[in-house]
MIDO-91219 format. One record per residue (C-alpha): residue number from 1; z, y, x. Coordinates in steps of 0.2 Angstrom, whole numbers, plus 2048, in hexadecimal, padded with zeros to 3 digits. Example, Ala and Ser with C-alpha at 12.3 -4.5 7.8 and 13.67 -1.06 7.14 Angstrom:
> 1 827 7EA 83E
> 2 824 7FB 844
# end
This chain:
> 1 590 2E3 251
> 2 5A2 2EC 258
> 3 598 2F5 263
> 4 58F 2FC 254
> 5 59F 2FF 24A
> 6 5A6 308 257
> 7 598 315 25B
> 8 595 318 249
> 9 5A8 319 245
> 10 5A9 328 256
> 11 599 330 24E
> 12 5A2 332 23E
> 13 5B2 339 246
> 14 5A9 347 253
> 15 59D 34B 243
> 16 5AD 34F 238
> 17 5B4 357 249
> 18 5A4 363 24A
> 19 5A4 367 236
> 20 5B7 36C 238
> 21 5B7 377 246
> 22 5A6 37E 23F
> 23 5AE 381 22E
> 24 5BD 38B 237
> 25 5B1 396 243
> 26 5A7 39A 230
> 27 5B9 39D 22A
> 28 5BD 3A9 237
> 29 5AD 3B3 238
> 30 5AD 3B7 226
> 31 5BF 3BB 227
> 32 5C4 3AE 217
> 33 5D5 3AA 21E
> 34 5D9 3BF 221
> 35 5E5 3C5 218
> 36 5DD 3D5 20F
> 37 5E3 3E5 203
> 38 5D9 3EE 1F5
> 39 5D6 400 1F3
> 40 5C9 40B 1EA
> 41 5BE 41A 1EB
> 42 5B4 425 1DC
> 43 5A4 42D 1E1
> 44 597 437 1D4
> 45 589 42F 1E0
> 46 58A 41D 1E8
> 47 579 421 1F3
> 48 575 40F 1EF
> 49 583 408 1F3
> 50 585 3F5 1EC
> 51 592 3EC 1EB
> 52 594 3DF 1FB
> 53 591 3EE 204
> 54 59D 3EE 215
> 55 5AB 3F9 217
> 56 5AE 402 229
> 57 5C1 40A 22F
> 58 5BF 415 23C
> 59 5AF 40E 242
> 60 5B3 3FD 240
> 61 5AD 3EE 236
> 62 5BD 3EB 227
> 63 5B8 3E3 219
> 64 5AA 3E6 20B
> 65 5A9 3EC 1F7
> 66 5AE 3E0 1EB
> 67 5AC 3EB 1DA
> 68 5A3 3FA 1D4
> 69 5AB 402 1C3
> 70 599 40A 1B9
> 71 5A1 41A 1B2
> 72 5A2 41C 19F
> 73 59C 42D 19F
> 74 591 43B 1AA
> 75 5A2 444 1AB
> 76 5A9 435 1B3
> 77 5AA 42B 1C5
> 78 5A4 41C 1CA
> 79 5B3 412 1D1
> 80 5AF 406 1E2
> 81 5BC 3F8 1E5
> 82 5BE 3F9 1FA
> 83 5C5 3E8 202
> 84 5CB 3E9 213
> 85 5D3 3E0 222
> 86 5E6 3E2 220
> 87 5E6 3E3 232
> 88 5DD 3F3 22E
> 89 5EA 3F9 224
> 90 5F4 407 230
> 91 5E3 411 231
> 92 5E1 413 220
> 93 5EF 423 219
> 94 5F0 42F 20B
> 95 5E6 439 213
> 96 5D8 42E 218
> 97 5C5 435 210
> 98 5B8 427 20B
> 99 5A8 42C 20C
> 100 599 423 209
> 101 58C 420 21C
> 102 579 416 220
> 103 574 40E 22D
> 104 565 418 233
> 105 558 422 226
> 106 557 412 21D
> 107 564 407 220
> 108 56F 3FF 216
> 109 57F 40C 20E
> 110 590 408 211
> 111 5A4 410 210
> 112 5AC 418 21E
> 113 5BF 41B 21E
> 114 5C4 427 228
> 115 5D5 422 231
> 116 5E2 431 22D
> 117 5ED 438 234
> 118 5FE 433 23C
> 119 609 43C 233
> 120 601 438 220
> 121 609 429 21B
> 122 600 418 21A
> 123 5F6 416 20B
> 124 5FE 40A 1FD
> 125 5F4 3FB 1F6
> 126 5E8 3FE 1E8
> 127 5E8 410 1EC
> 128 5DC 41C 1E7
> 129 5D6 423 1F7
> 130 5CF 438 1F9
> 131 5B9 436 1FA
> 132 5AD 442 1FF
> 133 59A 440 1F8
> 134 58C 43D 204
> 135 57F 44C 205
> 136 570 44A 1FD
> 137 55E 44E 208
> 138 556 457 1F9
> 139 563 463 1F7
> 140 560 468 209
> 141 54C 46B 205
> 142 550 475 1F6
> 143 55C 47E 1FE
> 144 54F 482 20C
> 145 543 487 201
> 146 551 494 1F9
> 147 551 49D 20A
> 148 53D 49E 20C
> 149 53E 4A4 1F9
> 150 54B 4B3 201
> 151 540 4B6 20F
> 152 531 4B9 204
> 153 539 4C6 1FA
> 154 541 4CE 20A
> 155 52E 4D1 211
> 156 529 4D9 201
> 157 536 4E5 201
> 158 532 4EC 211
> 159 51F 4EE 20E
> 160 523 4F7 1FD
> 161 531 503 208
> 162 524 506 214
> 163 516 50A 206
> 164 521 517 1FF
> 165 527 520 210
> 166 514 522 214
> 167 512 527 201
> 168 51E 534 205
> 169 518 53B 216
> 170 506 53F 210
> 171 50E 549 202
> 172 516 552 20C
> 173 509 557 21B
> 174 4FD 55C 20B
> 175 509 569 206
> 176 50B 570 218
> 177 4F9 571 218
> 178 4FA 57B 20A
> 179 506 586 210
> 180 4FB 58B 21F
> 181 4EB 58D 214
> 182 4F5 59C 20A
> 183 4FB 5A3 217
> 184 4EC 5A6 220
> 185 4E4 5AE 212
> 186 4F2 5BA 210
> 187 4ED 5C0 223
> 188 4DD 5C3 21F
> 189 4E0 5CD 20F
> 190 4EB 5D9 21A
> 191 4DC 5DD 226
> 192 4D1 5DF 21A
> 193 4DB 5ED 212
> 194 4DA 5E3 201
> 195 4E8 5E7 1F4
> 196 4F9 5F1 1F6
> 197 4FA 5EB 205
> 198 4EB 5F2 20D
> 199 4EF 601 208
> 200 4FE 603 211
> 201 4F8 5FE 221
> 202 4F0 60E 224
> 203 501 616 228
> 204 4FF 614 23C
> 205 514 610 23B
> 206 512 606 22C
> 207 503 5FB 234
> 208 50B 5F8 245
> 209 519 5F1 23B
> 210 50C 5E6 231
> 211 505 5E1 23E
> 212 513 5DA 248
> 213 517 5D1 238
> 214 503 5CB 237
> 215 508 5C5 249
> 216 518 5BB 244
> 217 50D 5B3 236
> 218 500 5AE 241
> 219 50D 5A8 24E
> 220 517 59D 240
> 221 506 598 239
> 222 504 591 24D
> 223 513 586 24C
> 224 50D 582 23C
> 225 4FF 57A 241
> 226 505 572 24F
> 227 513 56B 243
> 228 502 566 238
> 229 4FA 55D 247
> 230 50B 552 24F
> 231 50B 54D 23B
> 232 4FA 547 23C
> 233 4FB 53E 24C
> 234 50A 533 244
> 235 4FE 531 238
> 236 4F3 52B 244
> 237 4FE 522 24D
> 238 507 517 23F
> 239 4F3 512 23A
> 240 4EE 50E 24A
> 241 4FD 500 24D
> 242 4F6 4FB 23B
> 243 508 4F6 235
> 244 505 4F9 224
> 245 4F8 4E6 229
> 246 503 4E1 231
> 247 511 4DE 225
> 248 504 4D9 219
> 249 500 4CB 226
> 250 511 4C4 228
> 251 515 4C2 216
> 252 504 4BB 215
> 253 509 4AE 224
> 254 51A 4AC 21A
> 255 512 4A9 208
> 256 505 49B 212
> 257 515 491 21A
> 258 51C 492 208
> 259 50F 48A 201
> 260 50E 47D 20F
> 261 51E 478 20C
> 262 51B 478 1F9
> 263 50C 46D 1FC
> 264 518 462 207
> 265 526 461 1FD
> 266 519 45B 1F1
> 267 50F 44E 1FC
> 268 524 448 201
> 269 529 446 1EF
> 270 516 43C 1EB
> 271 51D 431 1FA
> 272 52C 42C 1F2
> 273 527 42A 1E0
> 274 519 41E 1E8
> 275 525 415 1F3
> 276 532 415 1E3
> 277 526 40D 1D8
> 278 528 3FB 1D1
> 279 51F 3EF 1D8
> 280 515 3DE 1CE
> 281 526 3D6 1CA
> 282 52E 3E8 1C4
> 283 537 3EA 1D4
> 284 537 3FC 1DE
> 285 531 3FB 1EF
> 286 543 406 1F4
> 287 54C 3F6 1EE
> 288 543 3E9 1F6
> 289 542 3F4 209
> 290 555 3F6 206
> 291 556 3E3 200
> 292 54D 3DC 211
> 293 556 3E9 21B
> 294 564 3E1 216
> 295 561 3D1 218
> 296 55B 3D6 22B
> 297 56C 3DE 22B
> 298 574 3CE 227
> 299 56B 3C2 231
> 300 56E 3CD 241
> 301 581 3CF 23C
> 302 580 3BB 239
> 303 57A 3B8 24B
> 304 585 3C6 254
> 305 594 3BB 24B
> 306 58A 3AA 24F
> 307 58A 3B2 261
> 308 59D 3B6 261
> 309 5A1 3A6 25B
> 310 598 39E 26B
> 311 5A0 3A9 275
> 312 5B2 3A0 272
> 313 5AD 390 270
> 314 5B3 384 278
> 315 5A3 37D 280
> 316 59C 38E 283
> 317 5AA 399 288
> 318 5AA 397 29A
> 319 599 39D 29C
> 320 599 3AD 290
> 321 5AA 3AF 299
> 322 5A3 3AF 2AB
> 323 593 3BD 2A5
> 324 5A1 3C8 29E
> 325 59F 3C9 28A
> 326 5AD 3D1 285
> 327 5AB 3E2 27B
> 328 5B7 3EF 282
> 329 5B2 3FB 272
> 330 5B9 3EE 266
> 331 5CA 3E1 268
> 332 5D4 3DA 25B
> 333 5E5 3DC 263
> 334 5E9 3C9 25E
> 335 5DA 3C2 267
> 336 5DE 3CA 274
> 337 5F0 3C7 277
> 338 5EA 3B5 277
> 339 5DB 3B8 284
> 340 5E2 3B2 295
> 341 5D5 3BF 29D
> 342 5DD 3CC 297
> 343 5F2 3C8 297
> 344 5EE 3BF 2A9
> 345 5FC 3C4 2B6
> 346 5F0 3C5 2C3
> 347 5EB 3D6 2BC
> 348 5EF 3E6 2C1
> 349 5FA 3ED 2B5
> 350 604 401 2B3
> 351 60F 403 2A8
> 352 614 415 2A2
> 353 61F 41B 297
> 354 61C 425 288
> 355 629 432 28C
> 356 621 435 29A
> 357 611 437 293
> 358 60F 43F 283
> 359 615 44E 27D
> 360 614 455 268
> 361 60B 465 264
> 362 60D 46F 258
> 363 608 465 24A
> 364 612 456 24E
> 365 604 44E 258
> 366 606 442 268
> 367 5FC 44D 278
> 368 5FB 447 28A
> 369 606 452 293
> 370 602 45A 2A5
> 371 60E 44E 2AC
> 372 608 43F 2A2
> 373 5F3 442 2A9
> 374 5FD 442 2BA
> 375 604 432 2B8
> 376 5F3 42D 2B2
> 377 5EB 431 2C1
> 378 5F8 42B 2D0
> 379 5F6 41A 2C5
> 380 5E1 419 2C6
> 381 5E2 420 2D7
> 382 5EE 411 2DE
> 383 5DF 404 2D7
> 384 5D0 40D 2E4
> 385 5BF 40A 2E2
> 386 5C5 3F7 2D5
> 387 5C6 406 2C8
> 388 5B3 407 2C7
> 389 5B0 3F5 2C8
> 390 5BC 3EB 2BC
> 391 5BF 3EE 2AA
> 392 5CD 3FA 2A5
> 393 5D5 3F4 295
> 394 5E4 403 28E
> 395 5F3 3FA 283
> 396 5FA 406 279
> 397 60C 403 271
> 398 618 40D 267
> 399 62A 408 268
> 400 62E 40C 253
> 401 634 401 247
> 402 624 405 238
> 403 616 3F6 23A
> 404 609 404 233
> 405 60E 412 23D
> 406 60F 406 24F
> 407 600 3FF 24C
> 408 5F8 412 248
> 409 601 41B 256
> 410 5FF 40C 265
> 411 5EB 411 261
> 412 5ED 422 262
> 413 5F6 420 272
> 414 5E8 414 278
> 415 5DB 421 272
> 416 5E2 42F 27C
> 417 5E4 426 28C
> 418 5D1 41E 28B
> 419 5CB 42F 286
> 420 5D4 439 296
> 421 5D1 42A 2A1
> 422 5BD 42A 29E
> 423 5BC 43B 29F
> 424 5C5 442 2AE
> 425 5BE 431 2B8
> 426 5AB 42F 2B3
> 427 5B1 41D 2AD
> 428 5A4 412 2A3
> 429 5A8 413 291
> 430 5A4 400 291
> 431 5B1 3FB 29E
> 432 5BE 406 295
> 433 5C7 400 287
> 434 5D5 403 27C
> 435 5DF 3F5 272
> 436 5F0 3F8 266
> 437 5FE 3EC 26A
> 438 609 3F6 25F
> 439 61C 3F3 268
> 440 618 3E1 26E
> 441 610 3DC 281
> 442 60B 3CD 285
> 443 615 3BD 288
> 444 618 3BA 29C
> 445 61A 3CC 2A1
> 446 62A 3D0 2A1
> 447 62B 3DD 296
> 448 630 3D8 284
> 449 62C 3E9 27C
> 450 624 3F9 282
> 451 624 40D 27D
> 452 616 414 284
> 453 605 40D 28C
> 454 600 400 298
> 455 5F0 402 2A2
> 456 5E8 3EE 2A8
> 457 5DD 3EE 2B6
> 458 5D3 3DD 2B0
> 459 5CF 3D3 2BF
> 460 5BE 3CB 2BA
> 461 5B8 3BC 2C4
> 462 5A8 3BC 2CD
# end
């Protein structure tokens, strides 16, 4: 009966054990013991946004929409409430634009905050941050059917220009034709001896004069017709290439393709108002696709966090540790200070500092100087081939006294280094990355606080 006492009694305690630690892990995915801040954005058009929708800073996962204001009037704005990690916090400035993003054609929509810049200063809780409204696929279509609308009236322009210049060059060759007729007339009238004329020719002096003006007549009414015959061969000429059919042709080919996209504009907006309409239970099918997209969304966030949460458990940690599952793209900077992988002083560590390394331009911005890249690459050079092989992780820190502005430049430093190393060394992007430790290194390193950067060689065992 002890016996039985006893094994019910450890049952009870490693059950309550299990509910804790799972009730933390829950805690700590969802981010309920975070400290967070508040700020808003106004948009003309959410895109259907919804509140519960999540919030990404600079690319990354911070938090999620606990309110949407429904304006009073069309002049209005509708006003979103934006929850994010305060962690997050030395990203957001004055500056920063919020702009509405979805995942894939149909995915779910989201906000994006753009981090700002470094010299804006750090956004106050509650603030009203700058937006920027998402662009809309059927303004694109009518806009492209504008410039087909243009095109159109273009081509018929230049068939009605080249109508009238052939309109033009008939009227023309008629009246040289003319011209000609009369003139040979009058030369036979003086032969004959008809008229005043006639008369006068029988004066031997008088005729020889006549007739050398006859022959100056016949010689221009030559050149007349030879004028008379180029004109008809351009005549010919411009009929034979048929341009006239031509032009006809392409505005024919243009006014088809119009209608094509008439009828497919048509055939697109039928789609939609078929896909939009309710179905038995009044619902739209837009709603319910974007409804089970989203519950796919959330089921594949929920094991990815299921997953993480594996990965640092106790029981299982050893195992994800020895495959390598750390993400170099993505780590929380007190995570990793606590992750003996990374801070272990077995690693192969260079520490440089910032005024060696950095350099403002002109608009006050940190830039890699020619003698910082050099430093860079005397320090991957020393490693050999184990560059290649091993992770590279770049600590970035800034030596000032502002917890927003160390936490803002650290990264930027971090960023810039990554960015150099990856490129001027064909390095994998996923055994490259960057982590701010604002002014503080790890414990155990002999170094208290550091200025500048600190590139870890991480020694990953086989």
């Amino acid at each position: 009966m002890k016996n039985r006492n006893f094994i019910v009694g450890l049952f009870v305690i490693i059950g309550l054990a299990l509910f804790t630690v799972g009730l933390f892990l829950i805690g700590n995915r969802h981010e309920a013991f975070a400290r967070h801040m508040d700020f808003y954005a106004e948009f003309t058009n959410l895109d259907g946004l919804a509140k519960g929708a999540k919030v990404q800073v600079g690319g990354m996962d911070a938090g999620q929409i606990l309110d949407i204001g429904i304006p009073d009037s069309p002049l209005s704005r509708f006003r979103v409430r934006l929850q994010i990690d305060e962690k997050m916090h030395g990203l957001v400035r004055t500056d920063s634009v919020v702009t509405i993003g979805t995942e894939g054609v149909v995915g779910d929509t989201f906000v994006v905050i753009r981090p700002g810049s470094a010299n804006a200063p750090a956004a106050a809780a509650n603030a009203t941050l700058p937006s920027k409204e998402a662009t809309d696929i059927a303004d694109l279509l009518n806009q492209g059917k504008g410039v087909l609308a243009d095109v159109d009236d273009t081509v018929r322009n230049a068939n009605g220009l080249l109508t009238s210049v052939g309109g033009n060059l008939n009227a023309t060759l008629d009246r040289v034709k003319s011209t000609v007729s009369n003139a040979n007339d009058v030369v036979v009238g003086l032969k004959e001896g008809q008229g005043p004329a006639g008369m006068l020719l029988r004066d031997q002096a008088l005729a020889d004069q006549v007739r050398q003006t006859v022959a100056n007549a016949q010689l221009a009414s030559a050149n007349l017709g030879h004028a008379s015959k180029m004109a008809d061969a351009l005549i010919a000429d411009v009929e034979s290439r048929q341009l006239p059919q031509k032009v006809d042709d392409t505005m024919a080919s243009v006014k088809s393709a119009a209608a094509n996209l008439d009828a497919s504009a048509q055939q697109i907006h039928q789609t939609i108002a078929e896909i939009a309409s309710p179905d038995e239970q009044g619902v739209t099918a837009g709603v319910n696709i974007r409804e089970s997209l989203s519950n796919v969304n959330t089921a594949t966030a929920n094991m990815a966090d299921d997953t993480e949460a594996l990965k640092h458990n106790f029981f299982f940690k050893g195992f994800f540790k020895h495959r390598g599952y750390y993400n170099l793209a993505h780590m929380d900077p007190d995570k990793y200070r606590k992750d003996r992988l990374f801070t272990s002083p077995s690693n192969y560590r260079v520490w440089l500092p910032a005024n060696e390394l950095f350099l403002r331009d002109a608009n006050g911005q940190e830039q890699l100087s020619a003698q910082g890249k050099a430093l860079l690459d005397r320090a991957l050079a020393d490693s050999g081939d184990s560059i290649v092989e091993n992770p590279i992780v770049i600590e970035g820190y800034w030596g000032g006294a502002n917890g927003a502005d160390q936490l803002a430049l650290s990264r930027s430093r971090a960023i810039l280094v990554r960015q150099y190393l990856q490129s001027h060394f064909q390095l994998d992007p996923g055994n490259l990355g960057a982590v701010s430790m604002m002014n503080l290194p790890p414990n155990g390193l002999n170094h208290p606080t550091w200025d500048g950067i600190c590139i870890v060689e991480v020694k990953v065992k086989s």
